[in-house]
C-alpha positions as YAML, in Angstrom:
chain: A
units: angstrom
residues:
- id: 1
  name: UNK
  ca: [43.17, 12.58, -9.08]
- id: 2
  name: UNK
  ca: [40.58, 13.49, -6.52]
- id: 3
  name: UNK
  ca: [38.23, 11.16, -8.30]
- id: 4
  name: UNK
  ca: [40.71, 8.19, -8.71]
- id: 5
  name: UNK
  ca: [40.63, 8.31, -4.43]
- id: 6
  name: UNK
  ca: [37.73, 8.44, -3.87]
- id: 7
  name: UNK
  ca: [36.58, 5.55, -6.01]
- id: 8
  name: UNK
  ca: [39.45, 3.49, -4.82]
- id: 9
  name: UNK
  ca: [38.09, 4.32, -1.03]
- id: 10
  name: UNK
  ca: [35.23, 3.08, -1.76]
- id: 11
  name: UNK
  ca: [36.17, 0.00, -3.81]
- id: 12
  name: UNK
  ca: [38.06, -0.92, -0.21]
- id: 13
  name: UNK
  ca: [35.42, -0.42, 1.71]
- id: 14
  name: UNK
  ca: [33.20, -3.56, 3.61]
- id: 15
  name: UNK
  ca: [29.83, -2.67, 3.09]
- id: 16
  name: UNK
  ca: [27.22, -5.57, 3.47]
- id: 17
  name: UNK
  ca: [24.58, -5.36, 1.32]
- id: 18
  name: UNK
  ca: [21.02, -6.95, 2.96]
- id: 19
  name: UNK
  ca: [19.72, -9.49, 0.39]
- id: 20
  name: UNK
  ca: [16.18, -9.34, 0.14]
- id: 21
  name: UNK
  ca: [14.50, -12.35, 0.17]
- id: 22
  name: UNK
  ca: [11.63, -12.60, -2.40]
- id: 23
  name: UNK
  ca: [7.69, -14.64, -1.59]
- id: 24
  name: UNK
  ca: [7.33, -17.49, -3.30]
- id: 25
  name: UNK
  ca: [4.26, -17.12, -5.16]
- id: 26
  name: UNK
  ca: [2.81, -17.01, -8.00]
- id: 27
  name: UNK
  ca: [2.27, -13.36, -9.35]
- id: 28
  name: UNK
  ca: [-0.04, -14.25, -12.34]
- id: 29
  name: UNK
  ca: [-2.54, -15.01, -10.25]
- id: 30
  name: UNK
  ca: [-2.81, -11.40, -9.83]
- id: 31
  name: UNK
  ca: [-2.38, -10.47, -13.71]
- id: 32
  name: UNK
  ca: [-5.85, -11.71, -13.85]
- id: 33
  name: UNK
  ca: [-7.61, -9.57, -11.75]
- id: 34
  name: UNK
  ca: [-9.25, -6.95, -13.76]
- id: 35
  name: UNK
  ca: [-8.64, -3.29, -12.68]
- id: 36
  name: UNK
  ca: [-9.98, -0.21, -13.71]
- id: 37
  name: UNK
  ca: [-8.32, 1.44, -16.19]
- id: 38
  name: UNK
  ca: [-9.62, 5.35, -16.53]
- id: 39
  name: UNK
  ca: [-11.10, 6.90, -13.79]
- id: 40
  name: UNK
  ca: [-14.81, 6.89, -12.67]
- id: 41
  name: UNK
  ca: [-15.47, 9.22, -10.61]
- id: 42
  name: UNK
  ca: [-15.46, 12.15, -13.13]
- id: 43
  name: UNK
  ca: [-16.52, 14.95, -11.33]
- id: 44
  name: UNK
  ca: [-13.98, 15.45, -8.66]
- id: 45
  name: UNK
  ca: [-10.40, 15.42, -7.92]
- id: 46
  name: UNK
  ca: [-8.43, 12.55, -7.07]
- id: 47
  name: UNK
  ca: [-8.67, 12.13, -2.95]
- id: 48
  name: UNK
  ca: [-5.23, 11.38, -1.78]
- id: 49
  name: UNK
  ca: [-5.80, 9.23, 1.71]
- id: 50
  name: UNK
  ca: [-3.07, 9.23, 3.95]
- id: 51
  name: UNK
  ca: [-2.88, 5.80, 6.18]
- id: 52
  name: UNK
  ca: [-0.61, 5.33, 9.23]
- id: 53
  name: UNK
  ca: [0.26, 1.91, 10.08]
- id: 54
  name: UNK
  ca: [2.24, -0.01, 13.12]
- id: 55
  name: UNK
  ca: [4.84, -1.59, 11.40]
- id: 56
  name: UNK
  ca: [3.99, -5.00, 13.36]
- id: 57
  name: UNK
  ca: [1.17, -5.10, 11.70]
- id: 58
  name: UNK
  ca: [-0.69, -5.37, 8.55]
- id: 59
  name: UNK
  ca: [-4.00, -4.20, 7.76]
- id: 60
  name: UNK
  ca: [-5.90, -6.82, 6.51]
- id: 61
  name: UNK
  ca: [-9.54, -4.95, 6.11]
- id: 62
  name: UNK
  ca: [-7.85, -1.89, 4.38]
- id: 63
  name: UNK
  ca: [-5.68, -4.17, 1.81]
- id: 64
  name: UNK
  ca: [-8.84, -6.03, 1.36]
- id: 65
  name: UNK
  ca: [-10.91, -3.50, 0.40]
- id: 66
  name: UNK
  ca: [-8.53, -1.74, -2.13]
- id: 67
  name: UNK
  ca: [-8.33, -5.09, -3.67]
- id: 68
  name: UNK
  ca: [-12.11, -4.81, -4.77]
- id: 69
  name: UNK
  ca: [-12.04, -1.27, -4.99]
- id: 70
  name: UNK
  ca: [-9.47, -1.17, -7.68]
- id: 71
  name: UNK
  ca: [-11.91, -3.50, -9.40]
- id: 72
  name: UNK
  ca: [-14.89, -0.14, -9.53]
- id: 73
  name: UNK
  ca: [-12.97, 3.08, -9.66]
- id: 74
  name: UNK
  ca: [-9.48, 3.47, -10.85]
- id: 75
  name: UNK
  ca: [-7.38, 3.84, -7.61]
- id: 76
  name: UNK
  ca: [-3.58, 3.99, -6.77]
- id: 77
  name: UNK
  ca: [-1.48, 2.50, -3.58]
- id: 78
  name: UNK
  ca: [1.93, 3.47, -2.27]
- id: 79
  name: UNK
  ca: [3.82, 2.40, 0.55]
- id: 80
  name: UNK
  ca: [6.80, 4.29, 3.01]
- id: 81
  name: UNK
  ca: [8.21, 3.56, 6.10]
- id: 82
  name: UNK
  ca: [8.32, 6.65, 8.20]
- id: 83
  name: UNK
  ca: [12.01, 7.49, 9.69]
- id: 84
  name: UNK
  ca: [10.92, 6.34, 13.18]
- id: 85
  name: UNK
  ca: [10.92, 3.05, 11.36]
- id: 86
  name: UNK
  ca: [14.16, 2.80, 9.31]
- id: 87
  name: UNK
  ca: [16.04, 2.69, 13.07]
- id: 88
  name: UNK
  ca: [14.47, -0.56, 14.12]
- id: 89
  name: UNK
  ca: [14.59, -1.75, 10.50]
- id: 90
  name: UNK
  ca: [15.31, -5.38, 10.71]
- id: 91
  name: UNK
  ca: [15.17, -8.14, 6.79]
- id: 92
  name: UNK
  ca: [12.27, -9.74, 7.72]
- id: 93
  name: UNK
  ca: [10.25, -6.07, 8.19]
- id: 94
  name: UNK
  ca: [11.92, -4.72, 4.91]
- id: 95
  name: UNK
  ca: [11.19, -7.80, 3.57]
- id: 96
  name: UNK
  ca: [7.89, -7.68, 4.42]
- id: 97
  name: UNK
  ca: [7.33, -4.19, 3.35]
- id: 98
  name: UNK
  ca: [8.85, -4.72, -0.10]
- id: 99
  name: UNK
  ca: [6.98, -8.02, -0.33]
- id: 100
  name: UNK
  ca: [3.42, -5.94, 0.10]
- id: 101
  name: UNK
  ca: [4.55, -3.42, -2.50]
- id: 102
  name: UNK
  ca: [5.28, -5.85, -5.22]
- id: 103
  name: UNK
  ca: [1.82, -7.56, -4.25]
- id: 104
  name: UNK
  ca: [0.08, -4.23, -5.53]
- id: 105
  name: UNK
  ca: [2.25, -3.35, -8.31]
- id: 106
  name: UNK
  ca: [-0.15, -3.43, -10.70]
- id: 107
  name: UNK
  ca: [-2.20, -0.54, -8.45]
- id: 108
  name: UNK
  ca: [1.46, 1.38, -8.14]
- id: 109
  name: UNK
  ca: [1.73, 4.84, -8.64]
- id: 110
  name: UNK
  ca: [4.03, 5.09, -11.68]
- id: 111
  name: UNK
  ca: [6.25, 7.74, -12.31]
- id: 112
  name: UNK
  ca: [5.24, 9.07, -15.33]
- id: 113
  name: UNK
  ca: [1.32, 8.81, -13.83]
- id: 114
  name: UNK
  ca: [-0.88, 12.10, -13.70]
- id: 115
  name: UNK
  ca: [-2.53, 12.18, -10.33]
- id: 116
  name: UNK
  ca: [-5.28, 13.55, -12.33]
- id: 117
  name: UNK
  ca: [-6.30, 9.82, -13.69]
- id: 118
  name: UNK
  ca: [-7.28, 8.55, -11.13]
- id: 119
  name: UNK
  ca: [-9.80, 8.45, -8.81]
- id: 120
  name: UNK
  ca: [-8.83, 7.63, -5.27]
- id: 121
  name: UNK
  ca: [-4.84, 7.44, -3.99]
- id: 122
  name: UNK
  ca: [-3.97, 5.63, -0.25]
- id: 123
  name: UNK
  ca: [-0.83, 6.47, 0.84]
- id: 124
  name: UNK
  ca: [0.47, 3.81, 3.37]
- id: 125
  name: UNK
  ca: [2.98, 5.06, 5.75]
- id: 126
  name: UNK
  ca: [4.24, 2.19, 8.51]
- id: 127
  name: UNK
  ca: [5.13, 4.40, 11.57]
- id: 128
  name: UNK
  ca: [5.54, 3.66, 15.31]
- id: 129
  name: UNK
  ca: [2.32, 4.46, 16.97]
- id: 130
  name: UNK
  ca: [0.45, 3.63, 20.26]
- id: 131
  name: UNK
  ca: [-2.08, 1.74, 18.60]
- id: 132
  name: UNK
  ca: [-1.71, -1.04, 16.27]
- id: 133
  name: UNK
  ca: [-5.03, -0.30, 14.22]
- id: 134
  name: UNK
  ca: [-4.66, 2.02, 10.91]
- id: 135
  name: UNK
  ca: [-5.11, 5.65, 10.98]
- id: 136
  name: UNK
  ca: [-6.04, 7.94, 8.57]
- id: 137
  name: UNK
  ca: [-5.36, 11.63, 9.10]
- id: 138
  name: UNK
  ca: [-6.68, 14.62, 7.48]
- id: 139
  name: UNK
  ca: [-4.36, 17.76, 6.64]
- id: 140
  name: UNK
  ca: [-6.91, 19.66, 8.96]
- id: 141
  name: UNK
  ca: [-5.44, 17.44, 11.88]
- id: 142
  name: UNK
  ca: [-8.38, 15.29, 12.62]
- id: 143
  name: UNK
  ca: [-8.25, 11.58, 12.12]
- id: 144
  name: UNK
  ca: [-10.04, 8.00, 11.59]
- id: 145
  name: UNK
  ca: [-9.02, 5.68, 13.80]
- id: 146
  name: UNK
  ca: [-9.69, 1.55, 12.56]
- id: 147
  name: UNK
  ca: [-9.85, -0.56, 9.60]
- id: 148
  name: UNK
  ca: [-13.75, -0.33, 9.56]
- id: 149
  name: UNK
  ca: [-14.09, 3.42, 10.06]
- id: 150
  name: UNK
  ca: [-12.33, 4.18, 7.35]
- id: 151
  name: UNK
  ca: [-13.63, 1.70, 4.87]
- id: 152
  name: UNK
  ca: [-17.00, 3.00, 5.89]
- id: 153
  name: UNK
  ca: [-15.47, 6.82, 5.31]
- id: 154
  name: UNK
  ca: [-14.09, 5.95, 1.69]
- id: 155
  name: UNK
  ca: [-17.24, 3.77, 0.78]
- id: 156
  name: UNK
  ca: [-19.44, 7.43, 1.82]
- id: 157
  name: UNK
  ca: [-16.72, 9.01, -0.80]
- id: 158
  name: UNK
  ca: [-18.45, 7.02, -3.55]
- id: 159
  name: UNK
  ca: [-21.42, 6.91, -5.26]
- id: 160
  name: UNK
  ca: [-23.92, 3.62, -4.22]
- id: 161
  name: UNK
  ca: [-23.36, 2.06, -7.75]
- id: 162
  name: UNK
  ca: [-19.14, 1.53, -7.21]
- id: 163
  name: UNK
  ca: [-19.82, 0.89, -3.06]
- id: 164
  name: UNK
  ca: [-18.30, -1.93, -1.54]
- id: 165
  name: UNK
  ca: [-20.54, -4.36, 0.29]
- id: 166
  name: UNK
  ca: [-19.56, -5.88, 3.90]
- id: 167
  name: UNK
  ca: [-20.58, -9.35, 1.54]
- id: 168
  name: UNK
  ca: [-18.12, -8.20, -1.08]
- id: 169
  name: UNK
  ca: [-15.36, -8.25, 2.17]
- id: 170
  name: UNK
  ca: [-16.33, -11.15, 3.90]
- id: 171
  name: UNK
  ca: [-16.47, -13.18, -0.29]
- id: 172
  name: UNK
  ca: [-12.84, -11.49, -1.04]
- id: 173
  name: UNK
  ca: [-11.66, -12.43, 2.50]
- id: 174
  name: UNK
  ca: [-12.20, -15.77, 1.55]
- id: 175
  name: UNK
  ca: [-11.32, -16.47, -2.14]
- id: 176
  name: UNK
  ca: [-8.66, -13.68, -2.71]
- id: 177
  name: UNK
  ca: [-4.72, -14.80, -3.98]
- id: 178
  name: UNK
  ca: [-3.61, -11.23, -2.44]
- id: 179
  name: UNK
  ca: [-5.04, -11.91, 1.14]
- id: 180
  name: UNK
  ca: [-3.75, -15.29, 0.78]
- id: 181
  name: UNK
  ca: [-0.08, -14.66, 0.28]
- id: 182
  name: UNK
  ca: [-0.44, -11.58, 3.27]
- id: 183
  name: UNK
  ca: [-1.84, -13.80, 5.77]
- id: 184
  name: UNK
  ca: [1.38, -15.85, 5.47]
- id: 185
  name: UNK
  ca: [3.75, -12.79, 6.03]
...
C-alpha cells in the first residue's frame, strides 16, 4: 500500500527533465585514431594525475597532448564536476562537459577496467578556482600550476622514446578532428 503511494506521488509530480543537446559531428573520425592497447610502461604503476579545471574554460594544451599520448602509452581520461560546480550548473556547461566526455570515450575508464593496464590515468575535475589555467595537485599537497608545466611534468614521467615533442603539439594543434570540434564549444 505504502508502495502504491509513493509511486503514484511521484507519477504526479512536475519534474523537468534538462534535454541534453548532442555536437554535431562526426565521431568516426575519431574511430580511426589508433590508441594503445596494453600498456608500455611496464615497470611501474599506473600514475593517476589529478587535474583541476575552471569550468569556463577548457584546456586546450592538456586535451591536446593526451590526444597524442594515447597514441604511445596506453592512458585513461575521466571527467567530474566538483560540487562547487553543480550549483551554478547551467545546459550549455553540462552540455559542454558531457560533450568533452563523449569526445574521449574511446580513452574512458570502463568499468570493468583494471587500473593495473594502463599506464598513465588524468582525472579532470572542473572546479571554481581563482585561476583559469589547469592545476594538477599531488596527494602531498603541492601542485603544478599551467597547461605547459604539466605537460613538461608528465613528458619527464616517460621514457625519451614515447615523449611528446612541442612539434608533435604545434602538428596535432593543427590537423586534429578532437581539437577541432573543442575549439567550437
Amino acid at each position: 500500500m505504502g508502495l502504491d503511494k509513493l509511486t503514484t506521488d511521484f507519477e504526479k509530480m512536475d519534474i523537468k527533465k534538462k534535454k541534453r543537446i548532442p555536437f554535431k559531428v562526426d565521431l568516426g573520425l575519431f574511430e580511426k585514431i589508433k590508441r594503445v592497447s596494453s600498456r608500455v610502461l611496464t615497470n611501474r604503476n599506473v600514475e593517476d594525475l589529478v587535474i583541476y579545471v575552471e569550468p569556463s574554460t577548457i584546456p586546450m594544451e592538456l586535451l591536446n597532448f593526451i590526444d597524442l599520448l594515447s597514441q604511445n602509452v596506453k592512458v585513461f581520461t575521466k571527467f567530474y564536476a566538483h560540487s562547487s560546480v553543480f550549483s551554478q550548473l547551467n545546459n550549455e556547461l553540462e552540455n559542454r562537459f558531457l560533450n568533452i566526455d563523449d569526445l574521449f570515450e574511446g580513452l574512458r575508464f570502463g568499468i570493468n577496467d583494471n587500473r593495473v593496464d594502463y599506464d598513465l590515468g588524468f582525472t579532470f575535475i572542473w572546479k571554481k578556482m581563482e585561476s583559469n589555467g589547469a592545476i594538477l595537485k599531488f596527494s602531498n599537497g603541492s601542485f603544478i600550476s599551467s597547461d605547459a608545466q604539466i605537460v613538461n611534468y608528465v613528458n619527464e614521467l616517460l621514457p625519451q622514446v614515447n615523449r611528446i615533442s612541442e612539434e608533435s603539439l604545434k602538428k596535432n594543434q593543427t590537423t586534429s578532428p578532437l581539437l577541432k570540434v573543442l575549439k567550437s564549444f
